[in-house]
C-alpha positions in Angstrom: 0.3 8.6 -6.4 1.1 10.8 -9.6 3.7 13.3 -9.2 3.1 16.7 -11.0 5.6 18.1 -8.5 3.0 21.0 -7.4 0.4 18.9 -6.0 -0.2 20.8 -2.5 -0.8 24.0 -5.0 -3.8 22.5 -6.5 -6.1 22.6 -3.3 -4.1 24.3 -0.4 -6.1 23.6 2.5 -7.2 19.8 2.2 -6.8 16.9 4.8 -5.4 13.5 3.1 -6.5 10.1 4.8 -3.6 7.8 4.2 -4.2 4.2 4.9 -1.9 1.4 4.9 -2.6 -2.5 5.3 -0.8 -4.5 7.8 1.6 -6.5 5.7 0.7 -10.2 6.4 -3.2 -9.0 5.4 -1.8 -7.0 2.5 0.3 -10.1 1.6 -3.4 -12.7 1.3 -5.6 -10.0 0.5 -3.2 -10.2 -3.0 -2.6 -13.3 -2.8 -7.0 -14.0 -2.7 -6.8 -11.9 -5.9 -4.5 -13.6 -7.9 -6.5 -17.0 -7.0 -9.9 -15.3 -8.2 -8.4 -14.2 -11.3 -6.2 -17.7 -12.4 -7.2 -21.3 -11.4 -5.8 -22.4 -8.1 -3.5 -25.6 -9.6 -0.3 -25.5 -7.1 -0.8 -22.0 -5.8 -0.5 -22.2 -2.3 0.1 -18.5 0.1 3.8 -20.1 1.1 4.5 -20.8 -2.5 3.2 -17.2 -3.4 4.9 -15.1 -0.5 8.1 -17.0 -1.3 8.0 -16.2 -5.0 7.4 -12.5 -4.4 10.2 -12.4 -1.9 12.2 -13.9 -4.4 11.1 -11.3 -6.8 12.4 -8.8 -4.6 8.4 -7.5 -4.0 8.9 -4.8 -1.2 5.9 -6.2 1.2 6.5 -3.7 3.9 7.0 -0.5 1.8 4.6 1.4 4.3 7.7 3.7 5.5 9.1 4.8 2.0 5.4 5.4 0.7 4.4 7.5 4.0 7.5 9.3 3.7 6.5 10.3 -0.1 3.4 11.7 1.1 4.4 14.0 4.0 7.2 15.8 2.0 4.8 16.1 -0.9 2.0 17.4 1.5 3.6 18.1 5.1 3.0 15.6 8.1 0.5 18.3 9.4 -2.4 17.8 6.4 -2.2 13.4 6.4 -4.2 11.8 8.9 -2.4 8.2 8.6 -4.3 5.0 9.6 -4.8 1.3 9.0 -7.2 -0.3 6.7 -8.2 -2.4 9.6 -9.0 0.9 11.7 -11.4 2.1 9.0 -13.2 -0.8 8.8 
C-alpha cells in the first residue's frame, strides 16, 4: 500500500475490501511460486518455511498490516475478510 499520507482525501466516501490469507496457505501458495519459477532440486515446503523463518520473514503480519489500513482509512470504511471467504 503506498503511502501519500492523504489517502482518505482522494475519494472520501469509498468502502475498502481487505483480504488476508490464512498463514499456513499463504506460506505454500509462495512457496508453489517459487517452485514454478526455479527447478525443484532440494526444495522441499519444510526446507522453505524454515529458511524464511530463519530470514526473519514475518509469516503472520496480518495484525500490523490491518492495523495500517484502519488508521489510514478508519475501521468504519474496511470490510476485512479471508481470501478463502471470497473464493
Amino acid at each position: 500500500m503506498p503511502s501519500r499520507g492523504n489517502d482518505q482525501h482522494d475519494i472520501p466516501d469509498c468502502k475498502i475490501i481487505v483480504t488476508f490469507r490464512e498463514p499456513a496457505a499463504r506460506l505454500y501458495s509462495l512457496y508453489r511460486l517459487l517452485r514454478s519459477e526455479r527447478p525443484p532440486g532440494k526444495r522441499h515446503l519444510d526446507g522453505y518455511w524454515r529458511f524464511q523463518i530463519n530470514c526473519g520473514a514475518d509469516l503472520c503480519s496480518t495484525r500490523r498490516h490491518l492495523k495500517r489500513w484502519q488508521e489510514t482509512f478508519g475501521k468504519s470504511r474496511l470490510l476485512v475478510l479471508f481470501y478463502e471467504d471470497l473464493t
